[in-house]
N, C-alpha and C positions, 0 to 999 in steps of 0.2 A: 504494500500500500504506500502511494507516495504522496505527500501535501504539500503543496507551495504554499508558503505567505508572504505576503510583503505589505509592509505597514505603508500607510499613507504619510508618515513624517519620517525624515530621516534615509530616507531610499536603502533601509533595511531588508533583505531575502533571505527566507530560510526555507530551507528544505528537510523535511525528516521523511527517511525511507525506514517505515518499519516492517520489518522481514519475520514472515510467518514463521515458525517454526518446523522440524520435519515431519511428517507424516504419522501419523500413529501404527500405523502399522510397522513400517520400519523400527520404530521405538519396541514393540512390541516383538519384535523376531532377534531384535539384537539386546538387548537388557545390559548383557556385561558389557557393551558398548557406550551405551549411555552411560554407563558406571563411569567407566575410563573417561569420558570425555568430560564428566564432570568433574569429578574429584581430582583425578591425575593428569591431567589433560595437559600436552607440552602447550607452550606460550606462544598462543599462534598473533600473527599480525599486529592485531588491535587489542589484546589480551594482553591486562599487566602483569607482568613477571611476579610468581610466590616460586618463593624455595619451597623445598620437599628434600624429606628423607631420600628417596629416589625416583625416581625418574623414566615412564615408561619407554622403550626400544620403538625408534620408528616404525622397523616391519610389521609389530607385533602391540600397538597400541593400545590394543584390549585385554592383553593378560599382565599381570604383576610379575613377568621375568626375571627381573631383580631381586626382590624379596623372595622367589621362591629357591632363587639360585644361592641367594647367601644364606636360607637356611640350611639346605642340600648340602652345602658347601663347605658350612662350619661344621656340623653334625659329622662327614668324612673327618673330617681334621680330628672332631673327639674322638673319633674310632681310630685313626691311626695314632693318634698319640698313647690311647690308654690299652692297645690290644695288637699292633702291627709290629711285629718282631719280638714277640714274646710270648710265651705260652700261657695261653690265657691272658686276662686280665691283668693290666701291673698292677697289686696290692698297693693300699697306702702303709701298711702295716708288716713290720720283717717276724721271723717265724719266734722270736724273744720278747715280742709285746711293742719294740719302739718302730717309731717312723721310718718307712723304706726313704732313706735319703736318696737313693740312687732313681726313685720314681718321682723324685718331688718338682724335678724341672716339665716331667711330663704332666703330671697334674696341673702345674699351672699354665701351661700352654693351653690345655682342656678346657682349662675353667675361661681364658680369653675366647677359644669360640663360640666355649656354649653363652657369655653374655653377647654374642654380634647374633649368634642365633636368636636369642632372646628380640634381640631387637626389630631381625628380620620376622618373627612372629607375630609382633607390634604390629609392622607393616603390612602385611597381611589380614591383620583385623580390621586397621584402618581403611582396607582397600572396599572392607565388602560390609563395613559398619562403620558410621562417621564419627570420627573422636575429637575432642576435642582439642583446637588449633595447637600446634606446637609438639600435642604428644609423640609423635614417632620422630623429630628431633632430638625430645628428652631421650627418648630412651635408648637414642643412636651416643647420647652427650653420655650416656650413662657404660654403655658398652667400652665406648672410648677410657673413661674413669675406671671399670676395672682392667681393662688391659693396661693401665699408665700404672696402678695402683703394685698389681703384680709385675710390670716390666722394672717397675724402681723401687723394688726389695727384692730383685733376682739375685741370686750368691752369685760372687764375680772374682774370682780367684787373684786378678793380677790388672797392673795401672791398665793394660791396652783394654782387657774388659769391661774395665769399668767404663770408659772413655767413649767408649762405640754404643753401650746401653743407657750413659746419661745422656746422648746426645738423640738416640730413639724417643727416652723418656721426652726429651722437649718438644719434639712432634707429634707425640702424644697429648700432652698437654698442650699444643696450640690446637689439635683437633677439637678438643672438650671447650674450649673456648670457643671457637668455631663455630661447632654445631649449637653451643647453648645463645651466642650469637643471634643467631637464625630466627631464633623464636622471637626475640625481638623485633628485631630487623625480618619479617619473613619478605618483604618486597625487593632488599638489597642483590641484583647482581652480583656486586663485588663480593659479598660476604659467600655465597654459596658457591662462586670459581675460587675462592680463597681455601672453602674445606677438600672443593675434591681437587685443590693442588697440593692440598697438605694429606690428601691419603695417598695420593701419587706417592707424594715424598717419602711418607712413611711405607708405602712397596717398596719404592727401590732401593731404601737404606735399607731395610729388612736382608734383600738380597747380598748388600755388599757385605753388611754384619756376617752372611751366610759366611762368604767367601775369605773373609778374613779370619775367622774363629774354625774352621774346620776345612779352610785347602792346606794342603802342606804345601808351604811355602816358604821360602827363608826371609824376603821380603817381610812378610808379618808374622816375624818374632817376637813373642810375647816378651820375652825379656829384654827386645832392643827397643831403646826411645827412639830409634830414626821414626818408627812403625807406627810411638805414639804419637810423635809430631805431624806427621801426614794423614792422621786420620783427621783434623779438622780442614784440612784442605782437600781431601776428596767428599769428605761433607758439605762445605757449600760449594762444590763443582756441583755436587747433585740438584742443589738449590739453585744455581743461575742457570742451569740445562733445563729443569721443567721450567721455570719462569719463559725464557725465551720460545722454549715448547709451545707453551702456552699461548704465549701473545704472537707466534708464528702462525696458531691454526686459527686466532681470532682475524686477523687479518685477512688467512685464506678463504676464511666463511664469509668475510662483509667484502670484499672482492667479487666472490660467489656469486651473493649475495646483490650486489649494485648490477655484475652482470645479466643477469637474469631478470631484472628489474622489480624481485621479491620489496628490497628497498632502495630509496633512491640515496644521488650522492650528494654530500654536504655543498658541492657548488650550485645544486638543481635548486632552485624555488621551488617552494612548495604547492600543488596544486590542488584544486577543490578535486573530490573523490566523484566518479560520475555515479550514477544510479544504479545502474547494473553491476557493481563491484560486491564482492562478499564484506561483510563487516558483522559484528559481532555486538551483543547488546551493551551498551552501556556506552561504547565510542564514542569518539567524537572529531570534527577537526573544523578551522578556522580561520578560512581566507581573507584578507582586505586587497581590495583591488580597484584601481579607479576605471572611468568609463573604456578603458583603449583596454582591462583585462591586463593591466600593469600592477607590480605589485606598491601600494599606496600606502606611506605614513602621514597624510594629515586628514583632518577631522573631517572633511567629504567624502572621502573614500567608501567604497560598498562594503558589505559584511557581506559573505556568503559562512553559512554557520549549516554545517551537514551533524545533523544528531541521530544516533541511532537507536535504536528501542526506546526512545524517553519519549514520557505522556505530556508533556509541557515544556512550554519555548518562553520564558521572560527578558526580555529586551529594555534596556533603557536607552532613549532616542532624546537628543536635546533640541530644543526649538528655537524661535529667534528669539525670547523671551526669557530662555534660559533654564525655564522649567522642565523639567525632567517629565517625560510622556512617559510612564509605563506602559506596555501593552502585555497581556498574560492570553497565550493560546492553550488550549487544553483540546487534546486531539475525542 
């Protein structure tokens, strides 16, 4: 449905195209569709950006792929931690009553998936019952917090150890910040490429920790300081590699992006949206323009005001008399 108005003072025009909704029956055949596109729905066009725990997979918009993958995922990890190269079950318990020390690193590795599993089950509730705002953050801020909790009272035998797991711990704890962040902030871009730059960072130091604590290597000698001094320089090699990472593929997407003409470029003027374009409820956008269709900053200039799904247009228009004409449409 499309209305024009234009007020008789001020050479005011507005236009609102309010766009039916889909069909019931399609609603009706796809249910977990509608799901997805409400609650999880990536941030299309004219739709303001909210963080989220995760993030649905373009092929696959309508299932929870994420969350069903990290539960999957951490759940293997307790199973190979507490039962993979051992017979049976590792005991917490030696056959003399005291604690199996020698199981105790694998227990706490266990107990780090089973809270990201935890979370991932959060997210899955979320997905198919609505919680309230911010909850599967929490509980992602909280997963973070025991794995930071257990990563920084791990027994650490010698300086090089300690060095490479306090330097884990710090990317832990900016994660937990991070994500509690979020809840705040849920509209911040910055803040949500900031956690999954710091879960990056926290894989690939994972990995390097891998490779320094169990390659045999003469290079990382636990007894040599050369080994401990270059571990904070291949640590933030790790930090300005995803940073630049990062802002390599942001570019390659608004590149893309301009090409394709998804969005325009910062030298383009901006132009009134025409009628047959898709837009989304609640948009909106904001042309002035004098009679040549030029773009206009003084006080004659047209208004072209394109509003989408809104029941009401108020306009204030000045006259030669200085008073303020309100006009209120109500569709």
């Amino acid at each position: 449905i499309d209305i024009h108005l234009r007020t008789g003072a001020g050479g005011v025009h507005a236009y609102l195209p309010l766009h039916t909704p889909t069909s019931s029956s399609s609603s009706t055949k796809h249910p977990s569709s509608n799901r997805a596109s409400s609650s999880h729905r990536s941030s299309g066009r004219s739709e303001p950006f909210r963080s989220r725990a995760w993030y649905p997979w373009p092929y696959c918009p309508a299932r929870p792929l994420e969350p069903i993958l990290l539960v999957l995922l951490c759940l293997l990890g307790v199973f190979i931690e507490l039962f993979i190269g051992n017979r049976g079950w590792r005991p917490l318990y030696k056959s003399d009553g005291h604690f199996a020390d020698a199981h105790a690193n694998n227990w706490q590795h266990a107990l780090m998936y089973a809270g990201f599993a935890v979370s991932g089950v959060v997210e899955l509730i979320g997905y198919f019952t609505p919680l309230p705002p911010g909850t599967e953050q929490g509980f992602l801020s909280l997963a973070f917090l025991v794995e930071t909790l257990l990563m920084g009272t791990h027994a650490k035998p010698n300086e090089l150890d300690q060095l490479v797991h306090s330097l884990l711990t710090g990317i832990m704890v900016a994660c937990i910040v991070a994500s509690a962040a979020e809840i705040a902030a849920p509209r911040s871009l910055l803040l949500a490429l900031l956690r999954a730059m710091l879960v990056l960072f926290q894989g690939t130091w994972f990995w390097h920790v891998g490779a320094i604590m169990f390659r045999d290597s003469m290079a990382w000698d636990m007894n040599d300081m050369g080994g401990v001094m270059l571990v904070p320089v291949v640590f933030c090699l790790h930090m300005v590699l995803i940073c630049l990472g990062t802002l390599s593929v942001y570019l390659s997407m608004r590149w893309l992006y301009v090409r394709h003409g998804i969005i325009s470029s910062p030298a383009e003027p901006s132009q009134p949206r025409p009628a047959s374009s898709k837009s989304f409820t609640g948009s909106h956008a904001i042309v002035r323009h004098d009679v040549f269709g030029r773009t206009a900053h003084h006080d004659s200039a047209d208004w072209d005001v394109v509003l989408d799904g809104q029941l009401e247009l108020t306009d204030v228009c000045g006259s030669s008399t200085d008073a303020g004409v309100r006009r209120s449409y109500a569709a």
